[in-house]
C-alpha positions in Angstrom: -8.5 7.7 17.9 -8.7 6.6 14.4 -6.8 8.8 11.8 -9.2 10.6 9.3 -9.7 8.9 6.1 -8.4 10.0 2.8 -9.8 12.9 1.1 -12.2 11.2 -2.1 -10.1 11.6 -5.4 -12.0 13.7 -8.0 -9.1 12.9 -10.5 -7.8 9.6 -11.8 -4.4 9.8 -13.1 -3.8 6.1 -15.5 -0.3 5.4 -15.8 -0.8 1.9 -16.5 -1.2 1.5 -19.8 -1.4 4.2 -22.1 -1.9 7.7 -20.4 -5.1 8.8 -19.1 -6.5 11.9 -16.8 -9.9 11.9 -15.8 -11.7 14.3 -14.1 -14.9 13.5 -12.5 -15.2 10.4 -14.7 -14.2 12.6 -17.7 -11.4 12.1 -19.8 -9.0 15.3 -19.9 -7.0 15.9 -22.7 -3.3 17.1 -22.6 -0.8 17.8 -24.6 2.8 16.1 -24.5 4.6 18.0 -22.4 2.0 18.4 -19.6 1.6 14.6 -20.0 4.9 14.1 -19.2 4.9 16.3 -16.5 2.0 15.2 -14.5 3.4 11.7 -15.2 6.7 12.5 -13.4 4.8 14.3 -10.2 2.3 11.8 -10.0 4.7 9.0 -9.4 7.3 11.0 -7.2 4.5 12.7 -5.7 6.8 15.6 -4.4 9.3 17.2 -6.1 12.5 19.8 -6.6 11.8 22.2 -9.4 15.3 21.3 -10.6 15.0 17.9 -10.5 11.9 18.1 -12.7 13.5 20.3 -15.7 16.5 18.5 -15.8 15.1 15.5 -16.1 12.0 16.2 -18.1 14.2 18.2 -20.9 17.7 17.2 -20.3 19.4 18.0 -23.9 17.9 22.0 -22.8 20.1 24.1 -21.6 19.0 25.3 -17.8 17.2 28.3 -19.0 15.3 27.0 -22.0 14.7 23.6 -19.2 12.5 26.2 -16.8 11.2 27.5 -19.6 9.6 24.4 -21.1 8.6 23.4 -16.9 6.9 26.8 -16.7 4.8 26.6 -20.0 3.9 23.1 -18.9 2.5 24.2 -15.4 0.9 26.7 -17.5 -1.2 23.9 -19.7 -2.0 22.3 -16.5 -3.8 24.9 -14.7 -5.7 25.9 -17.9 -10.0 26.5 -18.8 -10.1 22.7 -19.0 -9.0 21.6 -15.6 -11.7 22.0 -12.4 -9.1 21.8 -9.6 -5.4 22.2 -9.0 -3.4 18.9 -10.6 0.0 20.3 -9.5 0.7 22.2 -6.2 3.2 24.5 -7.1 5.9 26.3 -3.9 8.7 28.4 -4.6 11.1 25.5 -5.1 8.9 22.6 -5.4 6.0 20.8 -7.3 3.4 18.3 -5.5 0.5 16.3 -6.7 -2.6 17.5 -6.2 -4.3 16.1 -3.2 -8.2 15.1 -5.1 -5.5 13.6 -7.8 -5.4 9.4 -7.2 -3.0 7.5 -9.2 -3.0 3.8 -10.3 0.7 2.9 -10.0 1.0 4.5 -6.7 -2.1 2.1 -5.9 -0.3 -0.7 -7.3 3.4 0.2 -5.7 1.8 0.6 -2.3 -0.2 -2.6 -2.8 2.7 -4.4 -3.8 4.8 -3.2 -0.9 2.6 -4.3 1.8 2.2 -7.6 0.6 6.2 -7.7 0.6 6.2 -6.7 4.0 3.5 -9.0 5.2 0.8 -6.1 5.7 -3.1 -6.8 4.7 -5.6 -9.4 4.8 -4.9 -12.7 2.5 -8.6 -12.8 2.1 -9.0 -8.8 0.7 -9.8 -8.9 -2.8 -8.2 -5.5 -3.8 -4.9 -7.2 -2.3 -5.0 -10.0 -5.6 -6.6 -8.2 -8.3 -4.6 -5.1 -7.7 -1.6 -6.5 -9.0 -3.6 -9.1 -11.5 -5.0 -6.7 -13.8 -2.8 -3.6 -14.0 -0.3 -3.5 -17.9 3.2 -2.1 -17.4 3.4 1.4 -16.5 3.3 3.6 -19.8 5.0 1.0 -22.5 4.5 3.1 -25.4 7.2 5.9 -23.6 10.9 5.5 -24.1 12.1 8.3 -21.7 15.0 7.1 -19.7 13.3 8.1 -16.4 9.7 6.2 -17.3 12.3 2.8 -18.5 13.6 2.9 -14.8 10.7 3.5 -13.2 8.9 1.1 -15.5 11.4 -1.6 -14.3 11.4 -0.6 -10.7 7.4 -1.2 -10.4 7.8 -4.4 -12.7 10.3 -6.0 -10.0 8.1 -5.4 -7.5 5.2 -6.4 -8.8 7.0 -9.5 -9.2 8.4 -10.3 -5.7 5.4 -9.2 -4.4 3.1 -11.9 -6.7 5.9 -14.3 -5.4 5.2 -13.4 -2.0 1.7 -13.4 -2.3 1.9 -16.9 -4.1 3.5 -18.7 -1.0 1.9 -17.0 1.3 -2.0 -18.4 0.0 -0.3 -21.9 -0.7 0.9 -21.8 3.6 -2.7 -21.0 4.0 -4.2 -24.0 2.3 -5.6 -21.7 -0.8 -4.2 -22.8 -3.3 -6.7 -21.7 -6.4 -5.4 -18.2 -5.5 -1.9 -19.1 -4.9 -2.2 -20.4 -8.8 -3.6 -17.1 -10.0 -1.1 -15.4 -8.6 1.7 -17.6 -9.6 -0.1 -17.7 -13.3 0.0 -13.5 -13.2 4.0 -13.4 -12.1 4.8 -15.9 -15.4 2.8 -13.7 -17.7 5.1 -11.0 -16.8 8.4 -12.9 -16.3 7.9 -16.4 -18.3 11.3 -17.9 -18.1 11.7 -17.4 -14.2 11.4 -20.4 -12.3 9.9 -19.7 -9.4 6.5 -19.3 -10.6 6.8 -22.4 -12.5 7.4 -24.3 -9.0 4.6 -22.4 -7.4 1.9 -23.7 -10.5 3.1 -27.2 -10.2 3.0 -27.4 -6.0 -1.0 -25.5 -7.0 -1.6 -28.2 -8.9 -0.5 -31.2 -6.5 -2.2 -29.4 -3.8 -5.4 -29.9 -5.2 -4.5 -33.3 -6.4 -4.4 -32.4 -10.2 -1.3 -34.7 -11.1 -1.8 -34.2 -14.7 -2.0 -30.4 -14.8 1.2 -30.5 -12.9 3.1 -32.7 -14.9 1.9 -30.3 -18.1 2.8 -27.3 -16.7 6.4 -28.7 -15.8 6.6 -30.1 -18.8 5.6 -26.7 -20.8 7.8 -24.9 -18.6 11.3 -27.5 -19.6 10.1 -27.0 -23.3 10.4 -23.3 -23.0 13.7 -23.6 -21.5 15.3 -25.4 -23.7 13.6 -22.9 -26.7 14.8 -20.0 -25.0 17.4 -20.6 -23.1 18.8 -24.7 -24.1 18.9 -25.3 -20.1 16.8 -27.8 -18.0 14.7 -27.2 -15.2 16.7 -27.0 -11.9 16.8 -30.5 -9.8 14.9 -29.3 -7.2 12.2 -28.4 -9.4 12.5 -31.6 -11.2 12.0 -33.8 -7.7 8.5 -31.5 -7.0 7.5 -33.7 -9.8 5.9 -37.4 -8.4 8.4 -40.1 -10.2 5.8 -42.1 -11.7 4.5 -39.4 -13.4 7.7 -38.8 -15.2 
């Protein structure tokens, strides 16, 4: 038997990018605090209590910390919000179940191209991680600058991953997309760089490859005064060089 789809998400929580709660294709305003805190449940999902006030307000003292959660769930379930954002038990908060959220989207995506899951041919499996920003860049918290890095270094391995996989599979337009999305992230990695040029030669477009390398041993030196690895280097067809 085939297990019952997902319930339809009647609320779209945008962590990518600036913050964003919609509601029926509404937008929903909310105040700092409650950002914050829907932010946190949304991307753990499930909760302690504890967990939440000490790391949401960790200069308070434990008191004033359940304080500030409380008055925060409080702004949540207020006039301006048709169903329940936060499910809250004794000792721990939940995401709403109608509440969908586009770095979870992304994280899972990411994941199961890692571990080899999915369709090469599904579109939602590319674009998913092509058109997404980093997850809230304008917030400094030290929770959202780990999580922020976490999601980045997967999104990364999983382009990687994604980039080789099309190029074994003779597609190797899509393998350069995704190689070109993991360098606008992460310029100065090479592994992109290699995935570009072997695009490139794959669909016999000498010239773009020699550019590219060459673009990419400019940058180098500019950033970093180092030189393209050998390897990379013998990728490279000698007469073009």
């Amino acid at each position: 038997m085939n297990p019952s789809p997902p319930p339809p998400h009647h609320a779209g929580l945008q962590l990518l990018g600036r913050f964003r709660l919609e509601c029926h294709g509404e937008p929903v305003p909310l105040c700092g605090d409650a950002q914050r805190l829907l932010a946190f449940v949304g991307l753990r999902r499930r909760v302690r209590r504890c967990v939440v006030a000490r790391t949401l307000w960790p200069d308070a003292t434990g008191t004033h910390a359940r304080g500030s959660l409380r008055t925060a769930l409080w702004r949540l379930g207020g006039d301006g919000h048709p169903l329940e954002l936060v499910h809250c038990a004794k000792e721990s908060l939940a995401l709403g179940e109608g509440v969908g959220v586009d770095a979870g989207t992304l994280a899972r995506t990411a994941l199961d191209i890692v571990r080899g899951r999915g369709s090469l041919s599904a579109d939602p499996l590319l674009t998913g991680l092509l058109d997404r920003g980093d997850l809230l860049p304008d917030w400094d918290d030290d929770w959202v600058v780990l999580e922020r890095e976490w999601l980045r270094r997967l999104r990364l391995q999983a382009l990687d991953t994604l980039s080789e996989r099309l190029a074994r599979h003779d597609m190797p337009a899509l393998a350069l997309e995704a190689a070109l999305a993991s360098i606008r992230i992460e310029p100065l990695r090479e592994d992109p760089h290699r995935a570009v040029v072997s695009a490139h030669l794959a669909e016999g477009n000498m010239i773009e490859a020699l550019r590219h390398y060459e673009a990419f041993r400019r940058l180098l030196r500019t950033e970093l005064g180092a030189e393209p690895s050998p390897w990379f280097t013998r990728t490279i067809p000698p007469a073009l060089l």
